[in-house]
C-alpha positions as MATLAB code, in Angstrom:
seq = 'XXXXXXXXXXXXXXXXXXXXXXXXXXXXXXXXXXXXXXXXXXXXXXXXXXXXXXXXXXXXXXXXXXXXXXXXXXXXXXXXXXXXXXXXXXXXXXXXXXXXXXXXXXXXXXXXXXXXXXXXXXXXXXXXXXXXXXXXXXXXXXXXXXXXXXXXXXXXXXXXXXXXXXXXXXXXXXXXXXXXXXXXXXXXXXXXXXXXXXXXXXXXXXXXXXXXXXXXXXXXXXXXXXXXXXXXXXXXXXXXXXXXXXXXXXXXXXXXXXXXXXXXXXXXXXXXXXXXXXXXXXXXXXXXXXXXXXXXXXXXXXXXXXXXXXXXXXXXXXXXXXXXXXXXXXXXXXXXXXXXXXXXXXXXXXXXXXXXXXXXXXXXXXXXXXXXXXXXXXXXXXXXXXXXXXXXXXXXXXXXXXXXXXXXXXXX';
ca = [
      41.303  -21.533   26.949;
      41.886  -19.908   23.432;
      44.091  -20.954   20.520;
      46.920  -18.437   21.551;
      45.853  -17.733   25.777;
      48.692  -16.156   27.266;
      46.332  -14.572   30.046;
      47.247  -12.450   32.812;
      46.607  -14.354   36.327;
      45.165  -13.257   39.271;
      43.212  -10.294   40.162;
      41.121   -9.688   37.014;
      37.137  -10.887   37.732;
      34.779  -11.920   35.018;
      31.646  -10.803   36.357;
      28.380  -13.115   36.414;
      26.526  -12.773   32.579;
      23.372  -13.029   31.872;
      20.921  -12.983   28.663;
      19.182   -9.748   27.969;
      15.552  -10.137   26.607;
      15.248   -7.279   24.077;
      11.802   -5.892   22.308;
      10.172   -7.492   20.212;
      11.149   -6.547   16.589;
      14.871   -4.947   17.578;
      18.005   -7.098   17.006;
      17.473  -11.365   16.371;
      20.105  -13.452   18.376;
      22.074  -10.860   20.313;
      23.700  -11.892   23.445;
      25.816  -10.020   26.025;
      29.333  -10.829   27.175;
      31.328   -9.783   30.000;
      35.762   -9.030   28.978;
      38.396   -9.149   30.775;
      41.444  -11.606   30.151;
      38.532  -13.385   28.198;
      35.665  -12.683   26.467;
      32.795  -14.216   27.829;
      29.155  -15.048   26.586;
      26.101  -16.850   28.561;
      23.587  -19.079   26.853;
      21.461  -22.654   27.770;
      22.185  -26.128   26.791;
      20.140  -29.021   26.924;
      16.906  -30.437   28.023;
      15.830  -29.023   30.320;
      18.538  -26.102   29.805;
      21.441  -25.485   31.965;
      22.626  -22.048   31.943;
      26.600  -22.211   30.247;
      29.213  -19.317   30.577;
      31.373  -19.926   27.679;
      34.881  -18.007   26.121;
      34.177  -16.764   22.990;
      36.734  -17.599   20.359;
      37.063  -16.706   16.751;
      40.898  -18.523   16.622;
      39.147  -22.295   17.301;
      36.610  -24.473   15.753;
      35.159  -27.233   18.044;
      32.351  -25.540   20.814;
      33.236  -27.968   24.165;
      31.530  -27.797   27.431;
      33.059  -29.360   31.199;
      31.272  -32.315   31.591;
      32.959  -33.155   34.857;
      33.235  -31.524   37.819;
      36.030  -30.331   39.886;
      36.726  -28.475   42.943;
      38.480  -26.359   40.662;
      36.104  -25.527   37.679;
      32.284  -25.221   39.675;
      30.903  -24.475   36.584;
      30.015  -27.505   34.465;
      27.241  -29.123   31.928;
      26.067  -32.147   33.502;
      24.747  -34.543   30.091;
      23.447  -36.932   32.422;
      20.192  -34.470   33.162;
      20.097  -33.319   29.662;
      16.969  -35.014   27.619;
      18.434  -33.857   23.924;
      21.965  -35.022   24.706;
      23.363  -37.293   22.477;
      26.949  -38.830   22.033;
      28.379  -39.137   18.862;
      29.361  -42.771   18.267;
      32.889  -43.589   16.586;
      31.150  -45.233   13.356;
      29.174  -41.799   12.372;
      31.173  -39.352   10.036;
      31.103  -36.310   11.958;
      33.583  -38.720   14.287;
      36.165  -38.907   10.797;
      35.843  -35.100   10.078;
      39.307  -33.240    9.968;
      39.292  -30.345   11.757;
      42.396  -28.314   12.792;
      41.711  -28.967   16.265;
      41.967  -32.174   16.308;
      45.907  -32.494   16.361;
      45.563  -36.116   17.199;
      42.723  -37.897   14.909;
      39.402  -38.825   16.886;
      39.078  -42.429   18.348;
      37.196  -45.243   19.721;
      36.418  -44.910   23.242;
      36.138  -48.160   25.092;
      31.981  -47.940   24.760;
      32.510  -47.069   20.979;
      32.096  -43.112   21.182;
      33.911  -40.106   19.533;
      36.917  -39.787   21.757;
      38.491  -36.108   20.978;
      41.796  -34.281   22.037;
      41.806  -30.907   21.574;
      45.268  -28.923   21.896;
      45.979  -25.697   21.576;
      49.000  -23.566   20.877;
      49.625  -22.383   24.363;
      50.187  -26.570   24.666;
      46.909  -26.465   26.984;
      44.186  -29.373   25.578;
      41.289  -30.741   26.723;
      39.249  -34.257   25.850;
      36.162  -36.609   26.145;
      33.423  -37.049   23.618;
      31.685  -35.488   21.102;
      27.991  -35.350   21.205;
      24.954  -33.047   20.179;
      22.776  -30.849   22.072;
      20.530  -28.076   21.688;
      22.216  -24.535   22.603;
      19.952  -21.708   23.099;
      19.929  -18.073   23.299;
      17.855  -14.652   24.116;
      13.847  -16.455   22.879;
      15.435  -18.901   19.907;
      15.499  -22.454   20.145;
      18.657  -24.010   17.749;
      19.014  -27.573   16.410;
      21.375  -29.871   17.490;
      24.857  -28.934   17.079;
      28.158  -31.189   17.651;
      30.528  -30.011   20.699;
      32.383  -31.612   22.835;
      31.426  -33.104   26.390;
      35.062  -32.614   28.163;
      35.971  -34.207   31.145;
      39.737  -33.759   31.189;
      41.886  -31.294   30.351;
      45.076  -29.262   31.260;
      44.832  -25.554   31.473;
      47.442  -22.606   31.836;
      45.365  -20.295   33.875;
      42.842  -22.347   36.624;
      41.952  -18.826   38.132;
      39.863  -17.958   35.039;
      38.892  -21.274   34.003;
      36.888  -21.765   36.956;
      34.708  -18.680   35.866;
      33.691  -20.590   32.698;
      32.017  -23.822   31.574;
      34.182  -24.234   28.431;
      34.608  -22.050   25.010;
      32.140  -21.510   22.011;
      34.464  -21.984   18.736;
      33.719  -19.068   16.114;
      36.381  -20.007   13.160;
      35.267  -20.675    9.683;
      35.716  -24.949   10.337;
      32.789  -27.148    9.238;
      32.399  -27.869   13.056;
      32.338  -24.024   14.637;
      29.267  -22.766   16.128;
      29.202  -20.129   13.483;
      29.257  -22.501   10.910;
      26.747  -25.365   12.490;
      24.376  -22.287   13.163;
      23.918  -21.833    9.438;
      24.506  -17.606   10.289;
      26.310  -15.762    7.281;
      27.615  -13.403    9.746;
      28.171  -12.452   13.213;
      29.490   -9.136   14.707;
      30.864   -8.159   18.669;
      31.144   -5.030   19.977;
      33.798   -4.368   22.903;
      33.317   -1.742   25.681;
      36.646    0.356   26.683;
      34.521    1.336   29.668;
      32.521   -1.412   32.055;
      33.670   -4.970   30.755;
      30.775   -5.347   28.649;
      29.974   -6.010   25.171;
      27.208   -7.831   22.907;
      27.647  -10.525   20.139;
      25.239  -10.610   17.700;
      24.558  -13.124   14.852;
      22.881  -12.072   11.406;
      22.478   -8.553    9.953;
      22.620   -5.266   12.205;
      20.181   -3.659    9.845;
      20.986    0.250   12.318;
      20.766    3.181   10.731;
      22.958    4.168   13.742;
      26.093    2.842   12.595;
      28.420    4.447   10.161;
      29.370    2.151    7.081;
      31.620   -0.404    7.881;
      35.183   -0.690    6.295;
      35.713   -4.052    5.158;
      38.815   -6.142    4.515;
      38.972   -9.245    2.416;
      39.493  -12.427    3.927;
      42.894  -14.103    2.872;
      41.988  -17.453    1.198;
      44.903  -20.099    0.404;
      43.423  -23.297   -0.897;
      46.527  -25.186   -1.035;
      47.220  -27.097    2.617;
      50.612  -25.133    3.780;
      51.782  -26.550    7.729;
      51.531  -23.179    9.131;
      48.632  -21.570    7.754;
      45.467  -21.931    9.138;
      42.959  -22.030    6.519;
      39.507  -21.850    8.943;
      40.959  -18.922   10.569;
      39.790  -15.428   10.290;
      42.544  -14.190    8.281;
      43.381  -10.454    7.020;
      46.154   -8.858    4.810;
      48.053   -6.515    7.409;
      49.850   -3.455    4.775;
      51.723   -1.638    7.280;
      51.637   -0.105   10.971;
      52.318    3.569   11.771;
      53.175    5.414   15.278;
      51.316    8.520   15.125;
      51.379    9.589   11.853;
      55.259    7.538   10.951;
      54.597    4.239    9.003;
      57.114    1.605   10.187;
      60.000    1.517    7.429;
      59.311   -2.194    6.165;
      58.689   -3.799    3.290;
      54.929   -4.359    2.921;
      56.135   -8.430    2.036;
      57.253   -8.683    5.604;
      53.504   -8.853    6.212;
      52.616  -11.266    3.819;
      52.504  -15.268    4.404;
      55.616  -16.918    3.267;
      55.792  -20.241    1.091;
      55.299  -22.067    4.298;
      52.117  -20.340    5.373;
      53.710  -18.738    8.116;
      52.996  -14.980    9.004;
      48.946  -15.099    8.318;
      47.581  -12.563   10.431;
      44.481  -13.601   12.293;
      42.024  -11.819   14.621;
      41.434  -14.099   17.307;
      39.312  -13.212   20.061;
      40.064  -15.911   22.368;
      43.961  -14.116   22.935;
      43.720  -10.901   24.819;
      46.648   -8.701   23.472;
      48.504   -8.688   19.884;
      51.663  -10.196   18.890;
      53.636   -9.707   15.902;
      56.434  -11.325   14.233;
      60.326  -10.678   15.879;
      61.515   -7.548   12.880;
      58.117   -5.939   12.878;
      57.611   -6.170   16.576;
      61.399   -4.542   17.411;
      60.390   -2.111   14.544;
      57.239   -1.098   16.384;
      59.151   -1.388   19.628;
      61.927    1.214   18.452;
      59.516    4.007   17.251;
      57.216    3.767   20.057;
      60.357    4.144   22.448;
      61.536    7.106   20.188;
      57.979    8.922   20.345;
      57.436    8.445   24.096;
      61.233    8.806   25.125;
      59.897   12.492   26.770;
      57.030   11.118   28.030;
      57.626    7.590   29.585;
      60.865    6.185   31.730;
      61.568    2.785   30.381;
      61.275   -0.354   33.327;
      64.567   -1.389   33.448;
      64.834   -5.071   34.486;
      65.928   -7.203   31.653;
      65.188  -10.065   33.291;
      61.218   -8.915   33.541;
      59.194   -9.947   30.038;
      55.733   -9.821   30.822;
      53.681  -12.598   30.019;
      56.760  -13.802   28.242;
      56.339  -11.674   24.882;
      55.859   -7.905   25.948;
      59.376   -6.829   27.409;
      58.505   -2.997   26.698;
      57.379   -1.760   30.212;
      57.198    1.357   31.571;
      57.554    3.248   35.174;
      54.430    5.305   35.706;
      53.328    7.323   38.359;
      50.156    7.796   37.827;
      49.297   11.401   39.466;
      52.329   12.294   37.141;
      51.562   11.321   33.678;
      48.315   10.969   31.451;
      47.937    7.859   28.662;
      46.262   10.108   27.086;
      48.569   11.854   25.574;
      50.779    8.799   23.845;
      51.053    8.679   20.038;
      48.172    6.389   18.384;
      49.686    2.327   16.830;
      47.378    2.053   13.670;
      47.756   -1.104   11.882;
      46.852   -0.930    8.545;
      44.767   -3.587    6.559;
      44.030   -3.870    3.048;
      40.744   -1.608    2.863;
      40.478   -0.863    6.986;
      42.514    0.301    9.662;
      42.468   -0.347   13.513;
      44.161    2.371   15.575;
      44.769    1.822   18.724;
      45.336    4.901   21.186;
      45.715    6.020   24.626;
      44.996    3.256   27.578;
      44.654    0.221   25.427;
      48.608    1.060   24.463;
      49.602   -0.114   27.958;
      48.498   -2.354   30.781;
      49.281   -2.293   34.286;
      51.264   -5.377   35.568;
      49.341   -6.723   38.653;
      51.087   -6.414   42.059;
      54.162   -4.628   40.883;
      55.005   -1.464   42.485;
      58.613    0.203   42.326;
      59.511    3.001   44.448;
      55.593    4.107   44.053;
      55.840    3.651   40.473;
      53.427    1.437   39.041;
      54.797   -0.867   36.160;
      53.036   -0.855   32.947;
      53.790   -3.214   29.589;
      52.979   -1.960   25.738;
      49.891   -4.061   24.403;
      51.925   -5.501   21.404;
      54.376   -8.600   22.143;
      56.535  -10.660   20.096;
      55.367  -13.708   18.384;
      58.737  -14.882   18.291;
      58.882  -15.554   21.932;
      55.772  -17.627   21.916;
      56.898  -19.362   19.057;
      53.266  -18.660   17.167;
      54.434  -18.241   13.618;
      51.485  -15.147   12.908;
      50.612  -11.849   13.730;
      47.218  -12.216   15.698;
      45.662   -9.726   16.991;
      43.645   -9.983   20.006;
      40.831   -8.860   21.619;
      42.259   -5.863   23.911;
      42.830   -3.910   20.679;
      39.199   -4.694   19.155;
      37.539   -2.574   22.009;
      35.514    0.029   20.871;
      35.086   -1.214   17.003;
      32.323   -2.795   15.963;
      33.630   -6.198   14.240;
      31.608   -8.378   11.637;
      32.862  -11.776   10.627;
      31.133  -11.741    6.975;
      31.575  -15.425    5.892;
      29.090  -15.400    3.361;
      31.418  -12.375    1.471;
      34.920  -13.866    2.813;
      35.530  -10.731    4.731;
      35.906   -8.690    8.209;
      34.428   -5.181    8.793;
      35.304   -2.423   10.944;
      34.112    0.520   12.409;
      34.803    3.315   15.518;
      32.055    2.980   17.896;
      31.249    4.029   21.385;
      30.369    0.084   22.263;
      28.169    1.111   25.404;
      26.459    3.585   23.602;
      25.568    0.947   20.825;
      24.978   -1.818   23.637;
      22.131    0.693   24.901;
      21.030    1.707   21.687;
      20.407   -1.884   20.953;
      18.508   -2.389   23.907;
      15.914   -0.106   23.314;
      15.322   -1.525   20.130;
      17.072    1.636   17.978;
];
């Protein structure tokens, strides 16, 4: 579940996680997640604690666990054996707190608890009741923090839904984990390599890493319908193939009077989607610079996950991804280039003629009728990214994420 989830289906496995004791004096709070079509972390909730595998997501706010099982989602919180838990009731404030999640206002439920509905923008939701409970991670004990105790829900993908308990909301929102935590900043790392990564909250304080490149947060104080104010949002400048910058106007990038055309980076959505003339701009060039290279999947009818209708016939044992021009979008102070394999992904169980059938990375907003850019997790692998809220800003950097994962285990 994410605020923009338009997840691949079937074969993709998120493997079991599990917390990582590290030595004593190395990295505070760091915890290791598994990726695939989500990113995934594992941490303990409750009295006694229950072990929790949950989707991390910087695009959401409220933290909710599965409070009921189902033959289709094994993995649950059960509040009933949990000592700390404690429901919100409808007359305390936190019940009356806006939050952008909340697309229908929090309610009385019929033994006068916080009744939520959470929706998101791929029109999945979820509900029950808010409560607190103590979360837990690596040696740290945490106070109470509000989430919500779901026991209903609709999803659009049940195949990776039943690999998690629920989704740990990272957004700047009064009611985030990030923000309940107290932490002025958090970073994740991405592996291109093994599915793996590590998110860690506070400072990194390694002499290891080269200096970050930061990017401001965009701030808009007054309420617009489409911008999302407790998102993680950056100025994108510009976007170049190789080394030819897209021929638009740098204003096509920039929110419109509306709000609409923020550009977020959202972890919870695994690819990145941009707006209809910058997407068919991007589109056109890449075609151009890969028109040697790459023969075109002709099928008009075929749009993979129903925003990336750029595919590709590859035989494998014929060409190398390695050798396809570089999509660098440029922020205001940082850049993210993405190259190589991350520029396509293969389309599960589609063969033609031997060819295997492979879709660019970057889809069309337009289609999903998300009125951003956002920019998902596929493209963050292999950059170390901190979420700075105490300086309203995101940094970057190239990394080699297993290489830092290890580095961080031995306390480096």
């Amino acid at each position: 579940m994410s605020s923009f989830c338009y997840s691949q289906s079937s074969q993709n496995l998120i493997l079991p996680l599990k917390i990582q004791s590290i030595p004593s004096g190395s990295l505070p709070n760091k915890l290791s997640f598994h990726h695939n079509v989500s990113l995934t972390v594992s941490l303990s909730v409750g009295s006694p604690p229950q072990q929790v595998t949950v989707v991390l997501d910087t695009g959401s706010e409220l933290t909710w666990l599965r409070c009921k099982q189902t033959p289709t989602t094994p993995l649950w919180f059960d509040p009933h054996a949990s000592r700390s838990y404690t429901p919100v009731p409808c007359t305390s404030p936190t019940c009356t707190t806006r939050t952008r999640d909340f697309n229908v206002p929090a309610s009385c439920d019929p033994n006068n608890l916080c009744h939520a509905i959470v929706s998101y923008a791929d029109a999945t939701s979820v509900e029950g009741n808010l409560a607190y409970d103590t979360f837990r991670f690596t040696d740290s004990n945490h106070p109470q923090i509000v989430f919500g105790c779901m026991d209903s829900g609709s999803s659009s993908n049940q195949d990776e839904d039943s690999k998690t308990t629920g989704l740990i909301g990272m957004n700047r929102g009064s009611l985030s984990f990030v923000s309940q935590m107290g932490y002025p900043k958090f970073s994740y790392c991405i592996s291109g390599r093994d599915s793996t990564g590590f998110l860690l909250f506070g400072d990194a304080n390694v002499s290891w890493l080269q200096p970050l490149n930061y990017t401001p947060l965009v701030n808009i104080s007054l309420p617009l319908p489409y911008f999302d104010r407790v998102a993680y949002t950056v100025q994108l400048e510009g976007i170049k193939v190789g080394e030819t910058v897209l021929g638009l106007p740098k204003s096509i990038y920039v929110p419109d009077h509306t709000g609409a055309g923020q550009t977020i980076v959202d972890s919870g959505t695994q690819f990145t989607f941009l707006l209809g003339p910058v997407y068919t701009a991007l589109k056109n060039e890449y075609l151009n610079q890969t028109n040697l290279v790459l023969r075109v999947y002709e099928d008009p009818d075929f749009v993979f996950q129903g925003a990336m209708d750029l595919c590709y016939r590859i035989d494998p044992t014929l060409v190398s991804l390695t050798v396809l021009p570089s999509v660098t979008m440029m922020f205001r102070g940082a850049q993210m280039s993405v190259s190589g394999e991350k520029l396509l992904v293969q389309v599960p169980d589609l063969i033609k003629e031997n060819d295997q059938i492979h879709c660019f990375t970057f889809g069309n907003s337009d289609l999903l009728g998300i009125e951003a850019y956002v920019i998902g997790h596929h493209h963050q692998q292999n950059m170390w990214m901190e979420f700075d809220l105490a300086n309203s800003r995101v940094g970057l950097a190239e990394v080699r994420c297993d290489l830092a994962s290890q580095k961080i285990e031995m306390g480096l």
